[in-house]
N, CA, C and O atoms as CSV, one atom per row, in Angstrom:
chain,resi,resn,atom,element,x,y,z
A,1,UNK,N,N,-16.705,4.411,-18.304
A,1,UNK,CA,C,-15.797,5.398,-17.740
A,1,UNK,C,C,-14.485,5.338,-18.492
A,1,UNK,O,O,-13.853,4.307,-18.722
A,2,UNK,N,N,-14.136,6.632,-18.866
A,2,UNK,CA,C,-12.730,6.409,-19.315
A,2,UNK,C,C,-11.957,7.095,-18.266
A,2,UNK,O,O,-12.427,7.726,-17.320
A,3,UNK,N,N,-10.426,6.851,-18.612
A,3,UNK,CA,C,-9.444,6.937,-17.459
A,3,UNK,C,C,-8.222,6.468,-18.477
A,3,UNK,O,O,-8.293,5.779,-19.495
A,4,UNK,N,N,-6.956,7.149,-17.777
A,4,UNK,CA,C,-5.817,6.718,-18.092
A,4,UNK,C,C,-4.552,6.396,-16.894
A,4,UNK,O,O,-4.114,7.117,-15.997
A,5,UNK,N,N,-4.222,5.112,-17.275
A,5,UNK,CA,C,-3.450,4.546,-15.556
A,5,UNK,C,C,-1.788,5.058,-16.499
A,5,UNK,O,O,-1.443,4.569,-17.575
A,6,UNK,N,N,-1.210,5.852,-15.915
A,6,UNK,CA,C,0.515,5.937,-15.806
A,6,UNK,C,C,1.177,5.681,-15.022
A,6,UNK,O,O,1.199,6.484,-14.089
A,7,UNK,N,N,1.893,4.716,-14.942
A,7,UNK,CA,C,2.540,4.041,-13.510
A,7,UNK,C,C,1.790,4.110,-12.461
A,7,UNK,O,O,0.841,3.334,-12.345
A,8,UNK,N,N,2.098,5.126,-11.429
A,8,UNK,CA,C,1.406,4.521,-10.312
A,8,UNK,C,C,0.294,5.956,-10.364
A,8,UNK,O,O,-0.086,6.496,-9.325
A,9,UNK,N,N,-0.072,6.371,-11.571
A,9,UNK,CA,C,-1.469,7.286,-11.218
A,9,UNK,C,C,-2.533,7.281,-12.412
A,9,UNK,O,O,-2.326,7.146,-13.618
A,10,UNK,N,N,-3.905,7.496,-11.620
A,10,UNK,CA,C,-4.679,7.069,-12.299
A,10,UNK,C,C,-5.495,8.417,-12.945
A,10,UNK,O,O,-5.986,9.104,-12.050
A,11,UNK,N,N,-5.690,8.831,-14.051
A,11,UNK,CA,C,-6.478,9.759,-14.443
A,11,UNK,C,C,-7.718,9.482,-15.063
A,11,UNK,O,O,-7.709,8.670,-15.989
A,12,UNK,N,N,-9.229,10.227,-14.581
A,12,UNK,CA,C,-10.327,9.937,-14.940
A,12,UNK,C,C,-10.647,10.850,-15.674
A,12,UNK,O,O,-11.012,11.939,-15.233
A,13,UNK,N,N,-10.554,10.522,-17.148
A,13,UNK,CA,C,-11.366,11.378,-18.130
A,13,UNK,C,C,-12.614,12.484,-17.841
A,13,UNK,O,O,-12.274,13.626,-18.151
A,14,UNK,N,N,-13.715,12.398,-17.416
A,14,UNK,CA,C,-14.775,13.056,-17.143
A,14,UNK,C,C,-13.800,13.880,-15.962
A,14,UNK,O,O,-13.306,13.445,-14.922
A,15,UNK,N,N,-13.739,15.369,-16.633
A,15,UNK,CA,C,-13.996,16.207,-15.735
A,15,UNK,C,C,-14.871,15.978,-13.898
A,15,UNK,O,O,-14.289,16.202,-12.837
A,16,UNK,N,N,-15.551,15.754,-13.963
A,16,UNK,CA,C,-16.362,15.805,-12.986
A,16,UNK,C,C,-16.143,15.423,-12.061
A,16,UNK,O,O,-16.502,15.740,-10.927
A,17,UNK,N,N,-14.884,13.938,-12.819
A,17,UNK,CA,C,-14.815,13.061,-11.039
A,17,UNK,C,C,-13.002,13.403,-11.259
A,17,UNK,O,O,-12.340,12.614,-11.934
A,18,UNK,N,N,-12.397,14.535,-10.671
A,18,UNK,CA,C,-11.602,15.192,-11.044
A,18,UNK,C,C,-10.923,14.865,-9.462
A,18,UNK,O,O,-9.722,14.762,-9.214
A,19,UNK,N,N,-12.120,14.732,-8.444
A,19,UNK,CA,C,-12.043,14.624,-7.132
A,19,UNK,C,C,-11.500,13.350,-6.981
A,19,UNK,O,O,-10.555,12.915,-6.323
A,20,UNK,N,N,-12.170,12.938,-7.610
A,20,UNK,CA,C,-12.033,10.922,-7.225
A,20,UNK,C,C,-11.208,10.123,-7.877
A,20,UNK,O,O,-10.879,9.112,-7.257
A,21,UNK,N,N,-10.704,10.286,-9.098
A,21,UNK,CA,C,-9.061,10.780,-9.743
A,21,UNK,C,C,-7.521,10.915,-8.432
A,21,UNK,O,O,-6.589,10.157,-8.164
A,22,UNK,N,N,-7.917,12.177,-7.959
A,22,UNK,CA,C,-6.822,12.095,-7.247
A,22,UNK,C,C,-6.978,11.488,-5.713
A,22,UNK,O,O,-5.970,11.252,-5.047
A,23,UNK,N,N,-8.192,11.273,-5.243
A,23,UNK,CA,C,-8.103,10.141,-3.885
A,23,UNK,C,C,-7.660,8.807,-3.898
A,23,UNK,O,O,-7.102,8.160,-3.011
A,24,UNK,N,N,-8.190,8.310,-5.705
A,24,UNK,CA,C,-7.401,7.114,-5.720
A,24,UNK,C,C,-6.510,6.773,-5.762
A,24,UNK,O,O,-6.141,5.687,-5.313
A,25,UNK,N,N,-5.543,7.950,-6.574
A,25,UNK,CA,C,-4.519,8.234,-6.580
A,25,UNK,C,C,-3.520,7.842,-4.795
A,25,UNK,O,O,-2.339,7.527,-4.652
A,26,UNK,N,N,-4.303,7.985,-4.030
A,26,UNK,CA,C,-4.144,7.858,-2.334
A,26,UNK,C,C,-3.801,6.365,-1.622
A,26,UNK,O,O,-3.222,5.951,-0.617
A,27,UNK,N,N,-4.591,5.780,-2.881
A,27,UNK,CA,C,-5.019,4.372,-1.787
A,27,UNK,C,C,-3.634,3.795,-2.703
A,27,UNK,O,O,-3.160,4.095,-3.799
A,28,UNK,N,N,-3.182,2.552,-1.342
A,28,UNK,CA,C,-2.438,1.832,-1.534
A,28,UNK,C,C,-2.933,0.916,-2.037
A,28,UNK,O,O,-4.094,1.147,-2.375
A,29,UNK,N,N,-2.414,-0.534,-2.363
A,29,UNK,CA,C,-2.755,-1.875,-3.355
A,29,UNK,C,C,-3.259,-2.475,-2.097
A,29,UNK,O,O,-3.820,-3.520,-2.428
A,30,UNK,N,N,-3.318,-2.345,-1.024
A,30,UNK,CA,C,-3.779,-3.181,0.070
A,30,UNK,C,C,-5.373,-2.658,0.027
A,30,UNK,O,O,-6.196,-3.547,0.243
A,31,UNK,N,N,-5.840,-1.465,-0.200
A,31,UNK,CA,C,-6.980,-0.360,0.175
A,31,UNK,C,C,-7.664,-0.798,-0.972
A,31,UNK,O,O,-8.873,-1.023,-0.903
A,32,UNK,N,N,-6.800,-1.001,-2.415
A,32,UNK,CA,C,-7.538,-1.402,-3.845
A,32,UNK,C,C,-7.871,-2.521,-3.772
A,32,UNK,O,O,-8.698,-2.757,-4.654
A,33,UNK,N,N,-7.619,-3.525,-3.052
A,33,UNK,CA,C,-7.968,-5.017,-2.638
A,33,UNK,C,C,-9.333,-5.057,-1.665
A,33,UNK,O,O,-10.361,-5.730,-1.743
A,34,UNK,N,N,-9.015,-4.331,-0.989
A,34,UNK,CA,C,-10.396,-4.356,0.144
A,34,UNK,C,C,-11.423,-3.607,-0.609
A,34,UNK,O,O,-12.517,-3.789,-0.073
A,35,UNK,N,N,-11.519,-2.652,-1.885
A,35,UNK,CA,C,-12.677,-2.366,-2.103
A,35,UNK,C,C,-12.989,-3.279,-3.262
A,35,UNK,O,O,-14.181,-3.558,-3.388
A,36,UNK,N,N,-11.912,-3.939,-4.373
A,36,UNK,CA,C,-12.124,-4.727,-4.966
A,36,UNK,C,C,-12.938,-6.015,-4.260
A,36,UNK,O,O,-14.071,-6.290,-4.655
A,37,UNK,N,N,-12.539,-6.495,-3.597
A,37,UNK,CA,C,-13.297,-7.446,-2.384
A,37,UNK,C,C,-14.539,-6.992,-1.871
A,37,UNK,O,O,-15.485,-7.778,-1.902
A,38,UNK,N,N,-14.719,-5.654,-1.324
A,38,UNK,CA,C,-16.141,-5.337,-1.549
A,38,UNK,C,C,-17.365,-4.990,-2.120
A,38,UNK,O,O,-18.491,-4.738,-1.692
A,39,UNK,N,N,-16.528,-5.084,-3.793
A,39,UNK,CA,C,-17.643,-4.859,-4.663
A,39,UNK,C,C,-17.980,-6.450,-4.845
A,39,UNK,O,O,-19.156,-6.770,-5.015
A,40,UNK,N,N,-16.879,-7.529,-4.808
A,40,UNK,CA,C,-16.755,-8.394,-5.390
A,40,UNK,C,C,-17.560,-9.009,-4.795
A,40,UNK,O,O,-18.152,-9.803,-5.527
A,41,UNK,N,N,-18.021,-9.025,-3.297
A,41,UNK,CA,C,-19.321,-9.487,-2.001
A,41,UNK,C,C,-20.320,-9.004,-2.642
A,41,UNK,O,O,-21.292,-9.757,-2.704
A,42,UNK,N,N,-20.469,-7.396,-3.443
A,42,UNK,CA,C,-21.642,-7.041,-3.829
A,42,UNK,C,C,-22.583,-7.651,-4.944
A,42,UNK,O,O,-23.807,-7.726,-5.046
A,43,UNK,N,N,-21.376,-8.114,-5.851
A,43,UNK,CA,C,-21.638,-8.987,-6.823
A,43,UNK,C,C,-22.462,-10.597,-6.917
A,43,UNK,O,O,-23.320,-11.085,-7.653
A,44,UNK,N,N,-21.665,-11.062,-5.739
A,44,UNK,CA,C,-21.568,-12.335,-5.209
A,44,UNK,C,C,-22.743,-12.173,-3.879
A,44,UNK,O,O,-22.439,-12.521,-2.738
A,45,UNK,N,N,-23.813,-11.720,-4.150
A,45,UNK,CA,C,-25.004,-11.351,-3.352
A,45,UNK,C,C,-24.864,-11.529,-1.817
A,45,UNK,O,O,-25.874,-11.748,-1.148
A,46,UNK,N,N,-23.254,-11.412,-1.057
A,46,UNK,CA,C,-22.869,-11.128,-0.156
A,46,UNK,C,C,-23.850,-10.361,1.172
A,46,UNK,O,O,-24.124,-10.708,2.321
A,47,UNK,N,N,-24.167,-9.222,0.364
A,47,UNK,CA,C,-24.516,-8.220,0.922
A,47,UNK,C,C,-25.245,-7.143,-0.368
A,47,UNK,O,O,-24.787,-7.287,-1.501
A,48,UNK,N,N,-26.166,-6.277,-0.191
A,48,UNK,CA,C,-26.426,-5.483,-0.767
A,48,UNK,C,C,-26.192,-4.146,-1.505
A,48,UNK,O,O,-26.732,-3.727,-2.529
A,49,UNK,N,N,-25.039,-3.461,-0.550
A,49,UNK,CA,C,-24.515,-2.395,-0.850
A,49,UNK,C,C,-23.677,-2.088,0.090
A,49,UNK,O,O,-23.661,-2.562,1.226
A,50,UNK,N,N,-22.655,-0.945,-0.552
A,50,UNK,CA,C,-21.538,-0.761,0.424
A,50,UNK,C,C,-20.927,0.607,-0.515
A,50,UNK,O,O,-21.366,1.072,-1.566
A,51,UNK,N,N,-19.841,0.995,0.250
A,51,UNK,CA,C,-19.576,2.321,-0.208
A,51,UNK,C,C,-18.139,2.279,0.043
A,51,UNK,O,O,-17.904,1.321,0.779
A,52,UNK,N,N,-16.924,3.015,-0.310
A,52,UNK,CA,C,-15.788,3.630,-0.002
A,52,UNK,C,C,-15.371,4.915,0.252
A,52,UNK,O,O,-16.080,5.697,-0.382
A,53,UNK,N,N,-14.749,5.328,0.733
A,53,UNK,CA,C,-14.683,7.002,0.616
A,53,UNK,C,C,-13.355,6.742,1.568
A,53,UNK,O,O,-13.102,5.716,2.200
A,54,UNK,N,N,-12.204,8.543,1.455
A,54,UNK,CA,C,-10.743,8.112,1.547
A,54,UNK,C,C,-10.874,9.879,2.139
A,54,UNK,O,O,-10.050,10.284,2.959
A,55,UNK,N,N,-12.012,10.823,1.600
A,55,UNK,CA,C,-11.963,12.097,2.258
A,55,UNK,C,C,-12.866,13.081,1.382
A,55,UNK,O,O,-13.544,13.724,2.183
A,56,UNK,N,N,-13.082,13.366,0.422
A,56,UNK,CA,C,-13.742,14.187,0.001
A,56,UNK,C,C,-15.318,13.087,-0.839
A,56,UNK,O,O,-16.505,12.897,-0.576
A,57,UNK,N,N,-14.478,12.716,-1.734
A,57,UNK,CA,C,-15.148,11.694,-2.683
A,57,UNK,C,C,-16.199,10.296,-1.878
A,57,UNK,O,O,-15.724,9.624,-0.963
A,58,UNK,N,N,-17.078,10.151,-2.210
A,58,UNK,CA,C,-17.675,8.871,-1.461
A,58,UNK,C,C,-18.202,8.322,-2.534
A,58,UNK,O,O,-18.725,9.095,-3.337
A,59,UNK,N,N,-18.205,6.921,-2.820
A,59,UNK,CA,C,-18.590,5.968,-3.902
A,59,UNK,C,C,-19.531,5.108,-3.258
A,59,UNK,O,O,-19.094,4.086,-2.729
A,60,UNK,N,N,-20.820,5.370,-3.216
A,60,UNK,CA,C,-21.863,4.156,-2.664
A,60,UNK,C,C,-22.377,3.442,-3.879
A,60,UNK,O,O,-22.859,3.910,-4.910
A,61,UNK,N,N,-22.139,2.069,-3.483
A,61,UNK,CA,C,-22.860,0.701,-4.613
A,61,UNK,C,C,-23.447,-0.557,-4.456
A,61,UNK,O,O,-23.063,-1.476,-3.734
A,62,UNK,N,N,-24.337,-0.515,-5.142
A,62,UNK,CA,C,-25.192,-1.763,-5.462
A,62,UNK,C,C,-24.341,-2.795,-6.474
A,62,UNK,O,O,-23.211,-2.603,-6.925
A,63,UNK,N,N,-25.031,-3.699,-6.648
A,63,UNK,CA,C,-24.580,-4.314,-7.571
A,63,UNK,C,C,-24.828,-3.910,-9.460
A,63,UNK,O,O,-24.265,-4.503,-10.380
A,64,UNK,N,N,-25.579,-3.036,-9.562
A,64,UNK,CA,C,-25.626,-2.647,-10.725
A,64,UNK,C,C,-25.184,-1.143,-10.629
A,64,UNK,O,O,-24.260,-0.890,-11.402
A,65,UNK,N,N,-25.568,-0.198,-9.954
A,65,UNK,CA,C,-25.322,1.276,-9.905
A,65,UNK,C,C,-24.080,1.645,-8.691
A,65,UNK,O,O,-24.007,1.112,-7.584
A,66,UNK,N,N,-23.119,2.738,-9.261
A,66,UNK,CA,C,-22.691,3.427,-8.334
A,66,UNK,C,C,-22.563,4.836,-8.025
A,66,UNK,O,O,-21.985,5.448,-8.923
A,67,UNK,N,N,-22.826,5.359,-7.297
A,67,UNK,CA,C,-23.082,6.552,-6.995
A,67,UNK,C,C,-21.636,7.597,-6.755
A,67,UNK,O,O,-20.757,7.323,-5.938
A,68,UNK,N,N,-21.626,8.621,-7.503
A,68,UNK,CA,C,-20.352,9.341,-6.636
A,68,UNK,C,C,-20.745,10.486,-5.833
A,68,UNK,O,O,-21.595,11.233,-6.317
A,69,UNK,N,N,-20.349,10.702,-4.882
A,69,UNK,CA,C,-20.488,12.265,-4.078
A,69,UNK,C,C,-19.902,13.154,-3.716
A,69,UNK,O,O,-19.234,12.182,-3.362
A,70,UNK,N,N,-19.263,14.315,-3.316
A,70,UNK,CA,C,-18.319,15.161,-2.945
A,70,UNK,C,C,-18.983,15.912,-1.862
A,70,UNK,O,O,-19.781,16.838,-2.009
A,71,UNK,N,N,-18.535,15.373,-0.698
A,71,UNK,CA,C,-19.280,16.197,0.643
A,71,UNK,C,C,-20.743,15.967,0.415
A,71,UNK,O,O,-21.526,16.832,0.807
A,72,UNK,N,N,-21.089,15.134,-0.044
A,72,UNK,CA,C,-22.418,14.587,0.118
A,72,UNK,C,C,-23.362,15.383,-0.790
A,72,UNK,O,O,-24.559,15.541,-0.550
A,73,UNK,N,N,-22.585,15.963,-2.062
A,73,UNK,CA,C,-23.497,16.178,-3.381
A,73,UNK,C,C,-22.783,15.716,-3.992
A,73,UNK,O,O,-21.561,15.632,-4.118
A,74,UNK,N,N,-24.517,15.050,-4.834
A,74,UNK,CA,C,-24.297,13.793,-6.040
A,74,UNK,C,C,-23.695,14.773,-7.012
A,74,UNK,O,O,-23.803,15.976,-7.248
A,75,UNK,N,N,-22.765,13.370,-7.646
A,75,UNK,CA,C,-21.824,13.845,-9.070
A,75,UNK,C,C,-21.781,13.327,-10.037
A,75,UNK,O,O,-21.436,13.729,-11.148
A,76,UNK,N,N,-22.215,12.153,-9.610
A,76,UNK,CA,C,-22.387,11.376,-11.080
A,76,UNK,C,C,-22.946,9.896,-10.670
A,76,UNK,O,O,-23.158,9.516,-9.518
A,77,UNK,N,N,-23.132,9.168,-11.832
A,77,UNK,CA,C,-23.762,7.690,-11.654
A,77,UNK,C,C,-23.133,6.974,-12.845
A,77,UNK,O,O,-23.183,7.263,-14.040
A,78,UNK,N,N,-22.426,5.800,-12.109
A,78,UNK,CA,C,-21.731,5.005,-12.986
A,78,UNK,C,C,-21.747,3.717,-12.688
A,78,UNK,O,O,-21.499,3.473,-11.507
A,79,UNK,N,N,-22.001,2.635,-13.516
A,79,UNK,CA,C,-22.275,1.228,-13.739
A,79,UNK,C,C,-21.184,0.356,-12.590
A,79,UNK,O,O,-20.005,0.616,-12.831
A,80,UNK,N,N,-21.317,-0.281,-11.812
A,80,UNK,CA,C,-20.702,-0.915,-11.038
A,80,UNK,C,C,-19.274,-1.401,-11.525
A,80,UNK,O,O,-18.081,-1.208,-11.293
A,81,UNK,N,N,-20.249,-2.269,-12.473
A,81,UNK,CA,C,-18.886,-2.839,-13.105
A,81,UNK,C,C,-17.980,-2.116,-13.623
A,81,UNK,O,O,-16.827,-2.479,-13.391
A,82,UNK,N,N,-18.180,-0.868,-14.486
A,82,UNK,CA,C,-17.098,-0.151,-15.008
A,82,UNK,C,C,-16.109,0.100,-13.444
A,82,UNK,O,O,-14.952,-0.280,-13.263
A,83,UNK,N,N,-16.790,0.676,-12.693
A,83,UNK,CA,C,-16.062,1.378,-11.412
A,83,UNK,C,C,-15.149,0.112,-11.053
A,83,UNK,O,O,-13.935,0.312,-11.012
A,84,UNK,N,N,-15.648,-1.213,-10.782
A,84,UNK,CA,C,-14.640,-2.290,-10.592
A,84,UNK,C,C,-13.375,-2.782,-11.409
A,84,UNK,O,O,-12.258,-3.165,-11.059
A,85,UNK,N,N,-14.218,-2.563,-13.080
A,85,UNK,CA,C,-13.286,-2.817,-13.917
A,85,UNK,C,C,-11.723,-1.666,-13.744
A,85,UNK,O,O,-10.558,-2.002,-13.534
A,86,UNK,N,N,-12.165,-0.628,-13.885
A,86,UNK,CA,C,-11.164,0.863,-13.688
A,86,UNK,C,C,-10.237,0.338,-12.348
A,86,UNK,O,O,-9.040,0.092,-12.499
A,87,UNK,N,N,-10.867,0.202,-11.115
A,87,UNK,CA,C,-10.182,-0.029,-9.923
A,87,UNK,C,C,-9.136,-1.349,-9.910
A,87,UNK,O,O,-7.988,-1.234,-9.480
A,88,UNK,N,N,-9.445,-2.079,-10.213
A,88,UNK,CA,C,-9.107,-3.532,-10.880
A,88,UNK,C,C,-8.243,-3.002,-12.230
A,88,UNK,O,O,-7.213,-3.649,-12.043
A,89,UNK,N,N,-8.075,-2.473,-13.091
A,89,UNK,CA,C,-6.939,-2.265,-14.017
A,89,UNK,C,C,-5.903,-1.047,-13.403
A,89,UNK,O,O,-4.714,-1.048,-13.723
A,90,UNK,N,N,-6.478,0.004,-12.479
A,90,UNK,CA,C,-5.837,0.393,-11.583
A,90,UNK,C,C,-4.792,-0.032,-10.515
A,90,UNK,O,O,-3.787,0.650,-10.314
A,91,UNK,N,N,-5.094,-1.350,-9.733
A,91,UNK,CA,C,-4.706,-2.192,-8.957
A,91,UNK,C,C,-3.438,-2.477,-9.733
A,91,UNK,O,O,-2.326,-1.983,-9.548
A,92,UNK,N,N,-3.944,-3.678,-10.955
A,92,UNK,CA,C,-2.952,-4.154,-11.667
A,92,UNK,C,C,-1.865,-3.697,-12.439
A,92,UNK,O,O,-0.940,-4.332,-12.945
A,93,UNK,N,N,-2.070,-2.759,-12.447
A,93,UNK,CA,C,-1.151,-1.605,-12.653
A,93,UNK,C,C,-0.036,-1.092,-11.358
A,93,UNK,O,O,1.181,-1.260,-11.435
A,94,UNK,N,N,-0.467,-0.694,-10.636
A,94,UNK,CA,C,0.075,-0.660,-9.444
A,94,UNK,C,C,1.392,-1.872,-8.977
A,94,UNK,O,O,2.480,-1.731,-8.419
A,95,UNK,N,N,0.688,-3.004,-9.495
A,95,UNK,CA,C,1.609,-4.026,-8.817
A,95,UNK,C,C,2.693,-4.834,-9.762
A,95,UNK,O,O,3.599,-5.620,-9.486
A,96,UNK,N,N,2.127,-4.213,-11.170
A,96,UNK,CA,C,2.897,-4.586,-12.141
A,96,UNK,C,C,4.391,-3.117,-12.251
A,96,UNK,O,O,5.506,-3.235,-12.760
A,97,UNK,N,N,3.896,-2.126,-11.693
A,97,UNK,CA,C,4.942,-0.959,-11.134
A,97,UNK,C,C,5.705,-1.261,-10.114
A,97,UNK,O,O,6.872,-0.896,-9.975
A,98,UNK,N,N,5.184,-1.821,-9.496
A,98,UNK,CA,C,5.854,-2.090,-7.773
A,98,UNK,C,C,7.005,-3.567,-8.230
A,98,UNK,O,O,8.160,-3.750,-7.846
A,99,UNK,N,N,6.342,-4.244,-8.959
A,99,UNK,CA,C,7.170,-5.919,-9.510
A,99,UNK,C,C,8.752,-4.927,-10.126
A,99,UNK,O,O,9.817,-5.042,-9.520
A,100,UNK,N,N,8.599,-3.959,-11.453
A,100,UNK,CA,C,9.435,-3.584,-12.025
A,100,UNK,C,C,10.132,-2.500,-11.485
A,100,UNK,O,O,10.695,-1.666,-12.195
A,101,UNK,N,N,10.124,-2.467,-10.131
A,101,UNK,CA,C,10.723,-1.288,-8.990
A,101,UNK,C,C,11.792,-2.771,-8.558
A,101,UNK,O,O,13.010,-2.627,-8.661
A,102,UNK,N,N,11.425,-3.643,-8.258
A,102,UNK,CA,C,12.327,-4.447,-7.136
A,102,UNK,C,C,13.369,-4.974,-8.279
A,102,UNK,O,O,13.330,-5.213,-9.486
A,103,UNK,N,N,14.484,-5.029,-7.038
A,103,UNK,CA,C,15.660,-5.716,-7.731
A,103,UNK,C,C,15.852,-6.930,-8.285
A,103,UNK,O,O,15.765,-7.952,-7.604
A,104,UNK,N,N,16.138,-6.948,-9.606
A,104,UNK,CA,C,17.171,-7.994,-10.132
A,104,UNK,C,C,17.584,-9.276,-9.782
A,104,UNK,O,O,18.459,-9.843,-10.436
């Protein structure tokens, strides 16, 4: 997946997930932690699968595949890990913005 993080927003290359681009755009660093944490259970054979969704967009995943949807038509299929990696350089981004916001 490509994507480009600018301060605090995240843009997803592929047209397609144009939707899911700007929901993430939504979530706070607390919201990017809890799904980071739930892929990270998915990984860590926790559990089998699990999903996020914030309003339009829904992301269901396994540990190898993730699914995207928009009102419950499929949009695309993308590798777990990329989706973690993106969310996770997303995150860190976020908090490396929020560090260079506070005072002196």
């Amino acid at each position: 997946m490509r994507y480009i993080i600018e301060e605090t927003r995240i843009t997803i290359l592929d047209e397609k997930y144009w939707i899911l681009s700007g929901e993430l755009n939504n979530y706070g660093v607390d919201e990017l932690n809890d799904i980071l944490l739930d892929i990270e259970n998915i990984f860590n054979g926790k559990y089998h699968e699990s999903s996020f969704s914030n309003n339009v967009a829904i992301v269901s995943f396994t540990k190898e595949k993730s699914k995207i949807e928009y009102y419950g038509d499929f949009v695309g299929e993308e590798s777990t890990n990329d989706i973690y990696e993106m969310i996770k350089s997303y995150r860190d981004a976020r908090l490396a913005y929020d560090k260079k916001q506070e005072p002196a």
